[in-house]
N, C-alpha and C positions, 0 to 999 in steps of 0.2 A: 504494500500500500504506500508506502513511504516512496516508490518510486514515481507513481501517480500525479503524487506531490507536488512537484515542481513546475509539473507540466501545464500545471493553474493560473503559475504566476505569469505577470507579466514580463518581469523581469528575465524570466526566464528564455524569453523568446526575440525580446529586443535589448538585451544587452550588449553593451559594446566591444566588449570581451567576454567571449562564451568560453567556459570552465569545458572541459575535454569531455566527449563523451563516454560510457561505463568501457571498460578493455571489450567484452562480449559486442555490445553494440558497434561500437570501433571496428572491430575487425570482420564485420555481419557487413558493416556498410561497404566497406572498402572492397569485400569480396563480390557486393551485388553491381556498385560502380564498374569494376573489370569487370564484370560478366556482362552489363549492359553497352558497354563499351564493343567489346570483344563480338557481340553479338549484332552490332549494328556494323562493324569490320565486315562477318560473317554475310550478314544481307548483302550488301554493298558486293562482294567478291561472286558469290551467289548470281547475283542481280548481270555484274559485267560478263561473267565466262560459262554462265548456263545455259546451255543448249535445249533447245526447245520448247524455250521459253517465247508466250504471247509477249505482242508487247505493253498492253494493260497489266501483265504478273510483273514484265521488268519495271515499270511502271512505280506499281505498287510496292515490288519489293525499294525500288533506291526510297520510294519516301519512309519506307521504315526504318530502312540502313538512315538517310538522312535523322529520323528522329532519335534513333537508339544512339549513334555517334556522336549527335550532338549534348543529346542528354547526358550520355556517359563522360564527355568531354568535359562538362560546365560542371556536372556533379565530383567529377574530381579534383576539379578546381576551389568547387566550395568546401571538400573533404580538407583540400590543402590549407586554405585558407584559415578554416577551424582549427585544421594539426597546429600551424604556425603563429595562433591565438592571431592574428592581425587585426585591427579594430577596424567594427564595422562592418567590413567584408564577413567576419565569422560569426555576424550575427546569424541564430538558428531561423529568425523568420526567413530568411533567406532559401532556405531549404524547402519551406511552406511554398513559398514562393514559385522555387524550381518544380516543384511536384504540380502544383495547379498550371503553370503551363504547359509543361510536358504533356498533363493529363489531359488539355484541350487541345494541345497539337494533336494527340493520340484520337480522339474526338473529332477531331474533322478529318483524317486518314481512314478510320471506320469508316465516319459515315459516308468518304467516297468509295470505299469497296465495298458497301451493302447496297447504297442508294443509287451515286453516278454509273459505275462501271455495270449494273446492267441494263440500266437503260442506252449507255453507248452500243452493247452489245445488240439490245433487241433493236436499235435503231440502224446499228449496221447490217444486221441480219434483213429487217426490210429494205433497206436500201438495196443489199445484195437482189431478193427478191425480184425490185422492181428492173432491173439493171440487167436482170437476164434476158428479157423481153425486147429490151432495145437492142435495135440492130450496132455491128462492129464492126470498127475499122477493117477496111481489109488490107 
C-alpha cells in the first residue's frame, strides 16, 4: 500500500528532480524500452526486405516501425534523463505524457487499418470491376 502512496501526490509527478525509480521497476522499464525499440527496428526491416508483401501491409507495417522507433527512441531518452536526475527533463509527468501520445498515434494507425484500408480495398476492387469492361490499348 505504501507504494500507492506516492502516486497521489502531486509532487510526485511534477517535481523537478525525480528521486530514481524502485531497482525492479528500473530494470522492467528499460527492458520494455529495448524491446519496443528493437521491435519497431524489426517492422521497419520486415517492412523494407519482405517479399510479398501488399503495398497497404508495407504501408502499414513502416507506420508501426515509425511509431514503435520512435516511441522507443524518446522513451529512452526520458529513461536517460530520469537515470541522470537532470531537472525538468526527468520530471515523471513527462512519461504520462509520452504514453498519451504514443497511445493516440497508436489510435489513428488502428483506426487506418480497421476503417481506411478496407474501404481502399473494396474501392479498388470496384474500380478493378469496372475497368475490365472498358476497352484497351492495343
Amino acid at each position: 500500500m505504501n507504494y500507492l502512496l506516492p502516486l497521489l501526490k502531486f509532487s510526485y509527478w511534477f517535481n523537478f528532480t525525480a528521486i530514481p525509480f524502485l531497482p525492479l521497476v528500473d530494470k522492467v522499464l528499460l527492458v520494455f524500452l529495448y524491446g519496443v525499440l528493437i521491435a519497431g527496428i524489426g517492422c521497419w526491416v520486415y517492412a523494407k526486405f519482405g517479399k510479398k508483401l501488399e503495398k497497404d501491409r508495407k504501408k502499414l507495417l513502416r507506420r508501426y516501425a515509425n511509431l514503435l522507433t520512435t516511441a522507443g527512441f524518446i522513451g529512452l531518452l526520458l529513461y536517460a534523463f530520469t537515470w541522470q536526475r537532470i531537472p525538468f527533463l526527468s520530471m515523471r509527468f513527462l512519461f504520462v505524457l509520452w504514453v498519451l501520445l504514443f497511445g493516440y498515434w497508436l489510435w489513428t494507425i488502428v483506426r487506418f487499418q480497421w476503417k481506411e484500408l478496407p474501404l481502399k480495398r473494396q474501392l479498388r476492387k470496384e474500380q478493378a470491376e469496372r475497368n475490365k469492361w472498358l476497352p484497351k490499348k492495343k
